[in-house]
DRENTORTOR-514085 format. One record per atom (N, C-alpha, C): residue number from 1; residue in three letters; atom name; y, x, z. Coordinates in nm, 3 decimals. Each point is the difference from the previous one (the first is absolute). Example, Ala and Ser with C-alpha at 12.3 -4.5 7.8 and 13.67 -1.06 7.14 Angstrom:
<nodes>
+------+-------+------+---------+---------+---------+
| pavo | marke | pami |      py |      px |      pz |
+------+-------+------+---------+---------+---------+
|    1 |   Ala |    N |  -0.569 |   1.319 |   0.780 |
|    1 |   Ala |   CA |   0.119 |  -0.089 |   0.000 |
|    1 |   Ala |    C |   0.120 |   0.090 |   0.000 |
|    2 |   Ser |    N |   0.105 |  -0.035 |  -0.072 |
|    2 |   Ser |   CA |   0.119 |   0.082 |   0.006 |
|    2 |   Ser |    C |   0.109 |  -0.077 |   0.073 |
+------+-------+------+---------+---------+---------+
</nodes>
This chain:
<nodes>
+------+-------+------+---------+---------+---------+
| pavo | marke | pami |      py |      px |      pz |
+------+-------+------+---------+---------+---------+
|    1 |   Unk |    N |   9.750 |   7.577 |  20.217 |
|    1 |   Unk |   CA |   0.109 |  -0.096 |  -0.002 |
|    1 |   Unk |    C |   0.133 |   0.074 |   0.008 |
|    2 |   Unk |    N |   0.106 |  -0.003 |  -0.077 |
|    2 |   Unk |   CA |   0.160 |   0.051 |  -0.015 |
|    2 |   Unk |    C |   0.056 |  -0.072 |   0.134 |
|    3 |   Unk |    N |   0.049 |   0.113 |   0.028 |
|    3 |   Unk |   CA |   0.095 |  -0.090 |   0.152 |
|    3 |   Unk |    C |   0.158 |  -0.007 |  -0.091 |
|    4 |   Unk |    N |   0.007 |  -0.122 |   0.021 |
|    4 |   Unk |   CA |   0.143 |  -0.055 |  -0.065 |
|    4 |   Unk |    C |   0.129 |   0.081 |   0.040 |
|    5 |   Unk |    N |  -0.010 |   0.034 |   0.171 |
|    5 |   Unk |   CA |   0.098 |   0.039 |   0.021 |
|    5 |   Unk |    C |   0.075 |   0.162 |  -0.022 |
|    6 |   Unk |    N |  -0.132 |   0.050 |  -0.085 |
|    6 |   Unk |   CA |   0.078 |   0.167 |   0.059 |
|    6 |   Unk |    C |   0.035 |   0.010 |  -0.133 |
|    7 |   Unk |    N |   0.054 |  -0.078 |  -0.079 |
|    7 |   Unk |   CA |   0.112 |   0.053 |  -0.085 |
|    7 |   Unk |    C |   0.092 |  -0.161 |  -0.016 |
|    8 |   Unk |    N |   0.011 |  -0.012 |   0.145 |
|    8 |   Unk |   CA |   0.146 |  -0.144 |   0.019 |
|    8 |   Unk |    C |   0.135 |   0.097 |  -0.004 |
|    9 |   Unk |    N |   0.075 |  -0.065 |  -0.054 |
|    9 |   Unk |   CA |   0.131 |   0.029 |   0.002 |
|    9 |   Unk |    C |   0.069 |   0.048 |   0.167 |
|   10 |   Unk |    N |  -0.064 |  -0.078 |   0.065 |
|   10 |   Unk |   CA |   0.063 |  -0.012 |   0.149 |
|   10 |   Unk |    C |  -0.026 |   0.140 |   0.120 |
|   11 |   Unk |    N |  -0.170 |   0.053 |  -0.117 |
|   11 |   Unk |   CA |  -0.007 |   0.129 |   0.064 |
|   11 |   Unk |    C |   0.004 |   0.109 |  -0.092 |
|   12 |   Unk |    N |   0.057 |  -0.031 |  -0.114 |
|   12 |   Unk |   CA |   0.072 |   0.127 |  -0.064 |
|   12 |   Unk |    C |   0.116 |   0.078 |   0.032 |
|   13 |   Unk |    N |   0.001 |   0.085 |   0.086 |
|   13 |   Unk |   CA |   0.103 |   0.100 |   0.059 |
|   13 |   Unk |    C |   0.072 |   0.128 |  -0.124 |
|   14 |   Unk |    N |  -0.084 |   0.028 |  -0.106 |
|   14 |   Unk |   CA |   0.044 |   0.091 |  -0.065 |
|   14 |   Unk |    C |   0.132 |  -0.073 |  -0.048 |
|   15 |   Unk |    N |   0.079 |   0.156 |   0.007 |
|   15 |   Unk |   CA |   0.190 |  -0.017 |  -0.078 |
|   15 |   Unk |    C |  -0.039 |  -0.042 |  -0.100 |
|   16 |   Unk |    N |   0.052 |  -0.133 |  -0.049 |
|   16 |   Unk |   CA |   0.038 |   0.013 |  -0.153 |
|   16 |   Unk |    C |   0.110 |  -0.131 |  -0.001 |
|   17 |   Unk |    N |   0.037 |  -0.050 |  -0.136 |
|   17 |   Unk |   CA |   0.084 |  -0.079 |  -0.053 |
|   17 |   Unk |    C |  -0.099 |  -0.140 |   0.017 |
|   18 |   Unk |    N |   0.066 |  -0.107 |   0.052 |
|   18 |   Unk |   CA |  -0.060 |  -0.110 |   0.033 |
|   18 |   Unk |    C |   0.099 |  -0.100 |  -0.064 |
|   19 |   Unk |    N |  -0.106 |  -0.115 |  -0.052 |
|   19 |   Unk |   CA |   0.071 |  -0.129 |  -0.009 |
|   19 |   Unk |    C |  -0.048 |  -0.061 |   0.126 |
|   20 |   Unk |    N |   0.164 |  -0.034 |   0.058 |
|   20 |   Unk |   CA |  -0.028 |  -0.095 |   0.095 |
|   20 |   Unk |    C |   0.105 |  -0.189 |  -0.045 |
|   21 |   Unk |    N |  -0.114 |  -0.048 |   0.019 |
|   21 |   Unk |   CA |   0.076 |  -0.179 |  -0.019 |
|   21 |   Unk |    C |   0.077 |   0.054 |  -0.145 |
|   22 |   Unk |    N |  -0.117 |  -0.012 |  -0.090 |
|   22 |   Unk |   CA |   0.044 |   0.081 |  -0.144 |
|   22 |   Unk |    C |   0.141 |   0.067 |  -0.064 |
|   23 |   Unk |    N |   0.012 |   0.114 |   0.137 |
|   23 |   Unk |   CA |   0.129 |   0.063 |  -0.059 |
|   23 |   Unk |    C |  -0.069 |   0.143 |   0.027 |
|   24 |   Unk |    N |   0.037 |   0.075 |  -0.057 |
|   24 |   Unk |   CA |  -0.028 |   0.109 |  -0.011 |
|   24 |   Unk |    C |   0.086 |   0.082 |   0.113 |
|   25 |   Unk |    N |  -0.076 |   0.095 |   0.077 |
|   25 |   Unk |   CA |   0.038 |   0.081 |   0.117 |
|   25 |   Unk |    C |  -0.038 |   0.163 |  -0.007 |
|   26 |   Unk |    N |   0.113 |   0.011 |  -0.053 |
|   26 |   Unk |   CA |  -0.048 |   0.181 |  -0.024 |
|   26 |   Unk |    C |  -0.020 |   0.076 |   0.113 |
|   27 |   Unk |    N |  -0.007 |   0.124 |   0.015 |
|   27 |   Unk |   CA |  -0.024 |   0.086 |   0.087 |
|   27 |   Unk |    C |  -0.112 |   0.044 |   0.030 |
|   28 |   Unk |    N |   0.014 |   0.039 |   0.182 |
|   28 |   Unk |   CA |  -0.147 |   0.048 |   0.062 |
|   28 |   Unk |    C |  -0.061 |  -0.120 |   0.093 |
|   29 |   Unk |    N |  -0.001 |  -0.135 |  -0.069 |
|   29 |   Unk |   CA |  -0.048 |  -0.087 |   0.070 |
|   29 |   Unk |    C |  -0.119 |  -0.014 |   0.036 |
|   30 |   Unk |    N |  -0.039 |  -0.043 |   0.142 |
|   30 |   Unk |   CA |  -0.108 |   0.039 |   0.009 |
|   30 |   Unk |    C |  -0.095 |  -0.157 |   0.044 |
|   31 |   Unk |    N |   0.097 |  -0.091 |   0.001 |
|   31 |   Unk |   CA |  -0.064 |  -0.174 |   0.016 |
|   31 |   Unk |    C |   0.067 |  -0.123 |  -0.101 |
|   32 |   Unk |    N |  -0.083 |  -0.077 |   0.041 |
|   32 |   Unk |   CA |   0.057 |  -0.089 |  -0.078 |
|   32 |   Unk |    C |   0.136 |  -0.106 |   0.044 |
|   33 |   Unk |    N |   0.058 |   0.039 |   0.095 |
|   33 |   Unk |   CA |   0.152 |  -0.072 |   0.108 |
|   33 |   Unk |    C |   0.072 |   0.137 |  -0.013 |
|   34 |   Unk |    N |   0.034 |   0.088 |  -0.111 |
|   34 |   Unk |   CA |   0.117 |   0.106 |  -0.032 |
|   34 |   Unk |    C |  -0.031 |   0.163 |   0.090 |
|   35 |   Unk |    N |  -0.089 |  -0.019 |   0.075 |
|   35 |   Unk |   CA |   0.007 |   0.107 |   0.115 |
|   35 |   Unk |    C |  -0.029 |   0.114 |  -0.105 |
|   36 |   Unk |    N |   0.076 |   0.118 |   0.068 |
|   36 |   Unk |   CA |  -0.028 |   0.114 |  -0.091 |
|   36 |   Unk |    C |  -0.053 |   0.128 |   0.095 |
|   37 |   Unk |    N |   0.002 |   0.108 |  -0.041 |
|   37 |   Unk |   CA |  -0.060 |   0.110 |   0.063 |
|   37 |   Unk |    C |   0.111 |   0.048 |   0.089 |
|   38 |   Unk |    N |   0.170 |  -0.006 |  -0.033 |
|   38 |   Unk |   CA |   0.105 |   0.022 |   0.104 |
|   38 |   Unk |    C |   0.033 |  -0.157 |   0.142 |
|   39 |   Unk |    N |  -0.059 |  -0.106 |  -0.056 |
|   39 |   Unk |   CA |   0.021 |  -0.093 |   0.068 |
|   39 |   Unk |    C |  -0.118 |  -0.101 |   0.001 |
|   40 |   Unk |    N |  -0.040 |   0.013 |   0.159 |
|   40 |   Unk |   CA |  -0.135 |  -0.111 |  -0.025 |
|   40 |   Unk |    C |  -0.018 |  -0.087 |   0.129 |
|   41 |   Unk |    N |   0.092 |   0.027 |   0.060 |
|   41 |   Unk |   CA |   0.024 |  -0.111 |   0.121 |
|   41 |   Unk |    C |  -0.080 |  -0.146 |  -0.055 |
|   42 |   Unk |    N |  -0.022 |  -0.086 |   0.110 |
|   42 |   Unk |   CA |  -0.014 |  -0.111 |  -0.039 |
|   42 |   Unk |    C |   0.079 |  -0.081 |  -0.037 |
|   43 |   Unk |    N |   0.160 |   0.046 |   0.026 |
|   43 |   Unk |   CA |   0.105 |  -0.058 |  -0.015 |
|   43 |   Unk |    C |   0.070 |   0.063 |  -0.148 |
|   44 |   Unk |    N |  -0.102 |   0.039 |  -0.062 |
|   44 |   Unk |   CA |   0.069 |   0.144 |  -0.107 |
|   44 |   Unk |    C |  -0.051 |  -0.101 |  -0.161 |
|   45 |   Unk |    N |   0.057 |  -0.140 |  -0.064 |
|   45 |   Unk |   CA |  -0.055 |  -0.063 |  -0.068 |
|   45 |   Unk |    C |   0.094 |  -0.031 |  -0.042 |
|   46 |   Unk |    N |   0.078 |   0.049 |  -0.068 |
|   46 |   Unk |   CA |   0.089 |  -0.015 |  -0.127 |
|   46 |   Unk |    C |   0.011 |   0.085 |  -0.081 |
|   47 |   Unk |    N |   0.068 |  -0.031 |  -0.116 |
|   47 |   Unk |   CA |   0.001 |   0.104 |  -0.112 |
|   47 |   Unk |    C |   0.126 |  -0.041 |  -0.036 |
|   48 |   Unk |    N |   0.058 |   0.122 |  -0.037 |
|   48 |   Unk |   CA |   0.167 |  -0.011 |  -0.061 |
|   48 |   Unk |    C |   0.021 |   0.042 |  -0.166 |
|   49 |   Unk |    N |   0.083 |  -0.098 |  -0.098 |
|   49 |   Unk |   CA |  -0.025 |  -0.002 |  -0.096 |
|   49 |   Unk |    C |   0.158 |   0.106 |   0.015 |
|   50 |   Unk |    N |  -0.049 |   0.113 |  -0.085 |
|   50 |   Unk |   CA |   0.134 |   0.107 |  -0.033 |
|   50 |   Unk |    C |   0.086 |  -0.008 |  -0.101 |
|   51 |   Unk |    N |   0.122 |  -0.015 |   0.010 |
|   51 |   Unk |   CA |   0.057 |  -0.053 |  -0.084 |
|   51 |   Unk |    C |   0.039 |   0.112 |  -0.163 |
|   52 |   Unk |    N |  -0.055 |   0.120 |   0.049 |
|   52 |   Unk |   CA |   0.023 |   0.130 |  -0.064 |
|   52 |   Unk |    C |  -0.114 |  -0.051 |  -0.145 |
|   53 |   Unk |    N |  -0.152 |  -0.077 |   0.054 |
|   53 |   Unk |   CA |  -0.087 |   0.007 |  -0.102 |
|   53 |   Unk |    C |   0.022 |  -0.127 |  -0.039 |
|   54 |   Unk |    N |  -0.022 |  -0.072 |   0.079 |
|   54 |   Unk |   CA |  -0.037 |  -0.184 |   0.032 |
|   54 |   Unk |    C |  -0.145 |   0.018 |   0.059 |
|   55 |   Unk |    N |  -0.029 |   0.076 |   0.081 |
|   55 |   Unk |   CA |  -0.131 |   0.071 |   0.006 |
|   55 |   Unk |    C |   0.009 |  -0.066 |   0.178 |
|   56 |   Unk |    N |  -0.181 |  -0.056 |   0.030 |
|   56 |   Unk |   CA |   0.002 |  -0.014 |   0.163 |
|   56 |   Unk |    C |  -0.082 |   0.098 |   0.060 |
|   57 |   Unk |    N |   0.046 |   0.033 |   0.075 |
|   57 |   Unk |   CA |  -0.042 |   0.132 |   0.069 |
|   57 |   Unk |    C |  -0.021 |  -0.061 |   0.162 |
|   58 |   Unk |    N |  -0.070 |   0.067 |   0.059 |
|   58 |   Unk |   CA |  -0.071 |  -0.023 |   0.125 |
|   58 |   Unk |    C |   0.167 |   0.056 |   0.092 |
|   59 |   Unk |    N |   0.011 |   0.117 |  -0.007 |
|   59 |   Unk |   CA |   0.104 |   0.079 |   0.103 |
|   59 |   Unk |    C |   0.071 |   0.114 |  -0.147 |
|   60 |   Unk |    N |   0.119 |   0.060 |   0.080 |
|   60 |   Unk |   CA |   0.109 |   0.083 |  -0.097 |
|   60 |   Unk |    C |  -0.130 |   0.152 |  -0.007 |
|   61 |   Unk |    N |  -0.043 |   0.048 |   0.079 |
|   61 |   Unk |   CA |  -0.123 |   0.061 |  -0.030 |
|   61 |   Unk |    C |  -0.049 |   0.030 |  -0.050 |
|   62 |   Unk |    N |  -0.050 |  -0.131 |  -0.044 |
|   62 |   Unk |   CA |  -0.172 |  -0.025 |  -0.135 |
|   62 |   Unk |    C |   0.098 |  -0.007 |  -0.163 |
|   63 |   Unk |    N |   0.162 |  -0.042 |   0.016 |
|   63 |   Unk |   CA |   0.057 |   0.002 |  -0.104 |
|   63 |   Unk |    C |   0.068 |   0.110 |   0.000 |
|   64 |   Unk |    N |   0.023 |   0.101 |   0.069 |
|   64 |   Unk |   CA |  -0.003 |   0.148 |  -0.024 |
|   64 |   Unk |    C |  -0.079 |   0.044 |  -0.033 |
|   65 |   Unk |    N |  -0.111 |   0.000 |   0.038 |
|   65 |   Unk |   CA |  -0.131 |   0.097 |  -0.058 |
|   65 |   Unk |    C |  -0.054 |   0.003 |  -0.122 |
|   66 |   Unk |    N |   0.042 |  -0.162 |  -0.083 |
|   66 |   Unk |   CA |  -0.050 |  -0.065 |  -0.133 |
|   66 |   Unk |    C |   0.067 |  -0.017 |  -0.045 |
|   67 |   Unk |    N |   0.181 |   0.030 |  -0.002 |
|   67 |   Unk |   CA |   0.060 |  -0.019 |  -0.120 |
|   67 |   Unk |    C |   0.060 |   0.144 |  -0.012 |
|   68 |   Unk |    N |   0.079 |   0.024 |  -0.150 |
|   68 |   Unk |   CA |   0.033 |   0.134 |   0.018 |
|   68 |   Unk |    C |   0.206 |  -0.040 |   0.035 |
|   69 |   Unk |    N |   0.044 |  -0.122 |   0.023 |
|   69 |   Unk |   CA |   0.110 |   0.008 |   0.021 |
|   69 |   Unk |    C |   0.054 |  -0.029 |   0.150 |
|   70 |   Unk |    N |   0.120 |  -0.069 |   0.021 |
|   70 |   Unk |   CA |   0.057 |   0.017 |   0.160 |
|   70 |   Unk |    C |  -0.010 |  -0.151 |  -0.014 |
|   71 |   Unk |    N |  -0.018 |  -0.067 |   0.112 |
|   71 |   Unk |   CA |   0.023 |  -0.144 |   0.040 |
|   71 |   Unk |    C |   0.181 |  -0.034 |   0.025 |
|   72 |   Unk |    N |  -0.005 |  -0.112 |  -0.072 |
|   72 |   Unk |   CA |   0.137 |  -0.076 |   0.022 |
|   72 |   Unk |    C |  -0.028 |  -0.103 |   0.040 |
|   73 |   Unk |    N |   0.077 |  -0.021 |   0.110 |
|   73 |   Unk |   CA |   0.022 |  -0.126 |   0.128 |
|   73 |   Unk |    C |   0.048 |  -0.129 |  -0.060 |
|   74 |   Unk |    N |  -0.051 |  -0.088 |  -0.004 |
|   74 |   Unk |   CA |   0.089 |  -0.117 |  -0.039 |
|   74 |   Unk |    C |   0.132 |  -0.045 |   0.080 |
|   75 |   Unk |    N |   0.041 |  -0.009 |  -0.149 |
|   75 |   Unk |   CA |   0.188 |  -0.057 |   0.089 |
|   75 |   Unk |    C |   0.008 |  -0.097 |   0.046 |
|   76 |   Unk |    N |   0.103 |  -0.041 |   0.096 |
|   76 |   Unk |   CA |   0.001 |  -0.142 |   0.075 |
|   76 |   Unk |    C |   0.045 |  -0.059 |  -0.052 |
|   77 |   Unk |    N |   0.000 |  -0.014 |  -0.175 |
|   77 |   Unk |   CA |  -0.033 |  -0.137 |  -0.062 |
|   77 |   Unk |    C |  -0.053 |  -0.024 |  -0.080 |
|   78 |   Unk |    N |  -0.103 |   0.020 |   0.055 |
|   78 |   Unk |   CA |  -0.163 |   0.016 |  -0.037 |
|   78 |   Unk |    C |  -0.071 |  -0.038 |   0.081 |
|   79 |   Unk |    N |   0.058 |  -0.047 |   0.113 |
|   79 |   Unk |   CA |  -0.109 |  -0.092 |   0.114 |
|   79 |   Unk |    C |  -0.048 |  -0.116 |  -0.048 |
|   80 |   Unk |    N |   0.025 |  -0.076 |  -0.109 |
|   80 |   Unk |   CA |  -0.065 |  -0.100 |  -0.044 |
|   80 |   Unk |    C |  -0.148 |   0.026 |  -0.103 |
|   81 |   Unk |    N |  -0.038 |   0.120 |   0.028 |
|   81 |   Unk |   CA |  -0.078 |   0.040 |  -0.109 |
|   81 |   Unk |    C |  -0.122 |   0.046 |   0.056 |
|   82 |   Unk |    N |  -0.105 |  -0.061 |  -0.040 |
|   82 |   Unk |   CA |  -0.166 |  -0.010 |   0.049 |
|   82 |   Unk |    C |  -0.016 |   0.179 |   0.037 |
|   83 |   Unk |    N |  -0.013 |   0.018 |   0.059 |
|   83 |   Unk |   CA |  -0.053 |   0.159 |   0.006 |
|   83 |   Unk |    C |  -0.078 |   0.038 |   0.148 |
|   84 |   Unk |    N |  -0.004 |  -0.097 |   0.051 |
|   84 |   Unk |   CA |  -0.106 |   0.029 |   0.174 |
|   84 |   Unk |    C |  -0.158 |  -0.074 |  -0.063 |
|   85 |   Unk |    N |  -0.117 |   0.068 |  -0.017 |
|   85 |   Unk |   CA |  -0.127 |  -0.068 |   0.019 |
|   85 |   Unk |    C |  -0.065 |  -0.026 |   0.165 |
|   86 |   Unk |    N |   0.004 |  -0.121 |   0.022 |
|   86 |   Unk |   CA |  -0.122 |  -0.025 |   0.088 |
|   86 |   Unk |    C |  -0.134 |   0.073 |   0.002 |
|   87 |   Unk |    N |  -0.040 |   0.099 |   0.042 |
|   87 |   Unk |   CA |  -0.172 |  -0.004 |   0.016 |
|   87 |   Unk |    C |  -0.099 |  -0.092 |   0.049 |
|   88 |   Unk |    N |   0.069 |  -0.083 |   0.047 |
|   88 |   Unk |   CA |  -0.096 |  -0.105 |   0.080 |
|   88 |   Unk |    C |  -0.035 |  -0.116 |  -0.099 |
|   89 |   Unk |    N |   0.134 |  -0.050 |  -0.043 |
|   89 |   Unk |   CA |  -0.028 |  -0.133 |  -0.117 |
|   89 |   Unk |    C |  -0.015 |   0.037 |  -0.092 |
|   90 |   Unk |    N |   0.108 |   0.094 |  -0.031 |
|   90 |   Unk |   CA |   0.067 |   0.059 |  -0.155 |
|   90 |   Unk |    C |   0.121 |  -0.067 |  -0.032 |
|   91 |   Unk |    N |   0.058 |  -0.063 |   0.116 |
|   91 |   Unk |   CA |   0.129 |  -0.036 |  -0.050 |
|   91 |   Unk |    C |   0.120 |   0.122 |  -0.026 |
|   92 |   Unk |    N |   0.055 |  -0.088 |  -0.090 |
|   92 |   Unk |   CA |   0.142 |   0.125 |  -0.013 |
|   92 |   Unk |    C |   0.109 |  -0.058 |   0.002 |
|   93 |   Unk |    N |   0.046 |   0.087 |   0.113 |
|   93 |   Unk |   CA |   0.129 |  -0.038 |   0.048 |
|   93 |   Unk |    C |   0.159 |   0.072 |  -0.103 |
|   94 |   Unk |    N |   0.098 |  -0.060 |   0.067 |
|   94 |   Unk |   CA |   0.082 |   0.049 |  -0.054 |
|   94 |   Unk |    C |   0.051 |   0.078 |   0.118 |
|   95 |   Unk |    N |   0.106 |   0.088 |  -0.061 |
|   95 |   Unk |   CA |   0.044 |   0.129 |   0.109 |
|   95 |   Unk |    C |   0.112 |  -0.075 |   0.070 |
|   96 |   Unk |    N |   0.032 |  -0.086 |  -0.002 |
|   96 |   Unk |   CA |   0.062 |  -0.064 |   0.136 |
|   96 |   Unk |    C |  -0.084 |  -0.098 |   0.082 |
|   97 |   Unk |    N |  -0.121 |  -0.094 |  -0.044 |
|   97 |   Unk |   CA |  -0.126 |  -0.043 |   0.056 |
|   97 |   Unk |    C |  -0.036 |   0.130 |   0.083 |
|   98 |   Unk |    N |  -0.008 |   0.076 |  -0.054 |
|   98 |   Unk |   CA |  -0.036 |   0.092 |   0.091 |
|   98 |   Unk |    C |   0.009 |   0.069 |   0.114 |
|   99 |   Unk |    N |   0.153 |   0.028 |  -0.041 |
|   99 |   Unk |   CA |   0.093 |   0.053 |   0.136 |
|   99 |   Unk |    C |   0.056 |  -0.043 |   0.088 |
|  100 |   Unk |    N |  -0.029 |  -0.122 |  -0.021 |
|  100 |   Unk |   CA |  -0.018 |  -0.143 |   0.066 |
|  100 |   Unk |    C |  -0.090 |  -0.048 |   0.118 |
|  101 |   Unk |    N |  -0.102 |   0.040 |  -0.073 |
|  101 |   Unk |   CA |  -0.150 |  -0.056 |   0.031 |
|  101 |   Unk |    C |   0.008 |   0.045 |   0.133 |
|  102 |   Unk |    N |   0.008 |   0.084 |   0.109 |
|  102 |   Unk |   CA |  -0.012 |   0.001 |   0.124 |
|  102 |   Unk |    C |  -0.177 |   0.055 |   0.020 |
|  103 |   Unk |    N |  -0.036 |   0.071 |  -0.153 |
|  103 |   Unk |   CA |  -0.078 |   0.045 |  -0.017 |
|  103 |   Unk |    C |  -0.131 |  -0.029 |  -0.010 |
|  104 |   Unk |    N |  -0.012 |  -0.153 |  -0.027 |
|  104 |   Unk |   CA |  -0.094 |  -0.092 |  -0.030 |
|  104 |   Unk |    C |   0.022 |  -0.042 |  -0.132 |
|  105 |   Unk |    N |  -0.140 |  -0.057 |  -0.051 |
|  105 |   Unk |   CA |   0.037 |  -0.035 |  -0.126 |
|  105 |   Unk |    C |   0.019 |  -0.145 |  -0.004 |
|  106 |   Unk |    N |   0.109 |  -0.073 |  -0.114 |
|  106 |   Unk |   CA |   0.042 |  -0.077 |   0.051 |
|  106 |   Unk |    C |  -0.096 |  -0.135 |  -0.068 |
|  107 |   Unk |    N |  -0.127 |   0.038 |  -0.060 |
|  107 |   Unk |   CA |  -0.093 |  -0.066 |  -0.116 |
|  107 |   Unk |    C |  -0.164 |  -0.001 |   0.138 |
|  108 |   Unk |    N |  -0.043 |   0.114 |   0.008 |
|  108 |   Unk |   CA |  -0.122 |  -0.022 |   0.123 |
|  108 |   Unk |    C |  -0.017 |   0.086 |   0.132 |
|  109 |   Unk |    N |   0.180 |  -0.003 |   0.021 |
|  109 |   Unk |   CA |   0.008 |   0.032 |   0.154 |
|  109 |   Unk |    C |  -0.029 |   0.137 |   0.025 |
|  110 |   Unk |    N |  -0.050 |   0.072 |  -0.063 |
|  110 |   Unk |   CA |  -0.091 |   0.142 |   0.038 |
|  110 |   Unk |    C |   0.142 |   0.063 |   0.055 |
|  111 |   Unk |    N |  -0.044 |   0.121 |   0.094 |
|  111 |   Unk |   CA |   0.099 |   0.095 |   0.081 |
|  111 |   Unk |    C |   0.029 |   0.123 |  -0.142 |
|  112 |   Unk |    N |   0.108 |   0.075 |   0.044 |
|  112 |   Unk |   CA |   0.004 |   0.094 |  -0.094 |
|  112 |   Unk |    C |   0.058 |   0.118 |   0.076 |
|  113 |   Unk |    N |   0.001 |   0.098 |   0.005 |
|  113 |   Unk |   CA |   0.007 |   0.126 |   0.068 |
|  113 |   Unk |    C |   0.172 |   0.020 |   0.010 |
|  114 |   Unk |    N |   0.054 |  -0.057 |   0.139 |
|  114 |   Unk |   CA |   0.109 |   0.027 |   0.023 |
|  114 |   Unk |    C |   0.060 |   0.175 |  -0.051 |
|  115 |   Unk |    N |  -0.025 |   0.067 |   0.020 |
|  115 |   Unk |   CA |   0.005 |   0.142 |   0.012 |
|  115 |   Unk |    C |   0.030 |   0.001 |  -0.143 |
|  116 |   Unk |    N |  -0.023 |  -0.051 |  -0.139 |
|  116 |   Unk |   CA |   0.008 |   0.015 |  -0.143 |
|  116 |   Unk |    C |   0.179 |   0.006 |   0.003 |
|  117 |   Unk |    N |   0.077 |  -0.074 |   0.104 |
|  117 |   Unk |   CA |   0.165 |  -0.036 |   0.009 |
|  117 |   Unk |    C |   0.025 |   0.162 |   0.003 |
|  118 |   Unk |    N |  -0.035 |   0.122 |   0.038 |
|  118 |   Unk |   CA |   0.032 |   0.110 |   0.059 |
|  118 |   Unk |    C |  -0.001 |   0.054 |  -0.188 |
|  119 |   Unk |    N |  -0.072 |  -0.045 |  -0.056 |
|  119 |   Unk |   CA |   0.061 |   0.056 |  -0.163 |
|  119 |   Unk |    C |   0.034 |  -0.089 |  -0.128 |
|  120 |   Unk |    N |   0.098 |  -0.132 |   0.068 |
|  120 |   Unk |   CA |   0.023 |  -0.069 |  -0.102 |
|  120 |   Unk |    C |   0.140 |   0.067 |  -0.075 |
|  121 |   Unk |    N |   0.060 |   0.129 |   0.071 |
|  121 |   Unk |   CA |   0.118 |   0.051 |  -0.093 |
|  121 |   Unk |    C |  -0.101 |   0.062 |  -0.115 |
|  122 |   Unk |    N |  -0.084 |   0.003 |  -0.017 |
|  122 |   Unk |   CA |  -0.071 |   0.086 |  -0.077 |
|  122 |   Unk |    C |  -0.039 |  -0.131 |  -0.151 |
|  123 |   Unk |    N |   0.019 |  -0.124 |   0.048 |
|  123 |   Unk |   CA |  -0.057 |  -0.121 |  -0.083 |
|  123 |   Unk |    C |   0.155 |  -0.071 |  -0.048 |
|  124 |   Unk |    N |   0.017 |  -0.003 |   0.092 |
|  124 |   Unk |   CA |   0.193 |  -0.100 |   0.007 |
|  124 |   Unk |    C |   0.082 |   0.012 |   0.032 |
|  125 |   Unk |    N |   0.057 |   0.043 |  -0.101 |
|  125 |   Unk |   CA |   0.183 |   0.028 |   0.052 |
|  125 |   Unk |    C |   0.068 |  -0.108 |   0.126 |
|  126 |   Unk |    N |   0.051 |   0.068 |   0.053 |
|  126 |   Unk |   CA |   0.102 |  -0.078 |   0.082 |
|  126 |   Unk |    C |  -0.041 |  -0.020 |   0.147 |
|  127 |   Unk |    N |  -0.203 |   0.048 |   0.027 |
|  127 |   Unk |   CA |  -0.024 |  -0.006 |   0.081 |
|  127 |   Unk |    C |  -0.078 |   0.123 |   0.079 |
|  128 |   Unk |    N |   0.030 |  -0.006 |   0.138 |
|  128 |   Unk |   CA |  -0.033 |   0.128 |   0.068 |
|  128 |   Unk |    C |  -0.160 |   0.003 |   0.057 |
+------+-------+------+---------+---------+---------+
</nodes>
């Protein structure tokens, strides 16, 4: 008898590029809620769409390691523009939903890893 579960999505740990809530998630992801091999907290479930590719990437990291250019931060007027994935629903937020959010999502509540604020100069202009 095939045991169903040992090739579920939920216990596939190997890095690779994931569709999650049918968007595509590059990097070294290693679940199906964005977690990657630099970030896997339980609180570590978003993915940030880069404004350099239009590309969503788990952390600045996994989009260093896989692209050959530099990341550009979105400008602050560009907060109206979908670029935060949920790992939990798959909602996508916009970058002021976001910075907003008080670090919940604002679609199915899930927590999101306070500590991600320590490199949003790296995502969005204007903020530290």
């Amino acid at each position: 008898m095939k045991n169903l579960n040992s090739n579920s999505e939920a216990e596939d740990t190997t890095p690779h590029n994931r569709m999650i809530a049918g968007v595509l998630v590059k990097g070294k992801v290693i679940d199906h809620q964005t977690r990657c091999t630099h970030y896997h907290s339980a609180l570590d479930i978003i993915a940030i769409k880069f404004k350099c590719c239009n590309t969503y990437y788990p952390c600045y990291s996994c989009h260093q390691e896989d692209t050959d250019h530099v990341a550009v931060p979105w400008l602050v007027d560009e907060r109206d523009t979908k670029a935060i994935l949920c790992g939990a629903c798959g909602h996508e937020l916009t970058i002021a939903e976001y910075l907003s959010s008080h670090n919940t999502c604002p679609s199915c509540h899930a927590s999101f890893n306070p500590n991600c604020a320590k490199h949003y100069g790296l995502y969005f202009e204007g903020v530290q």
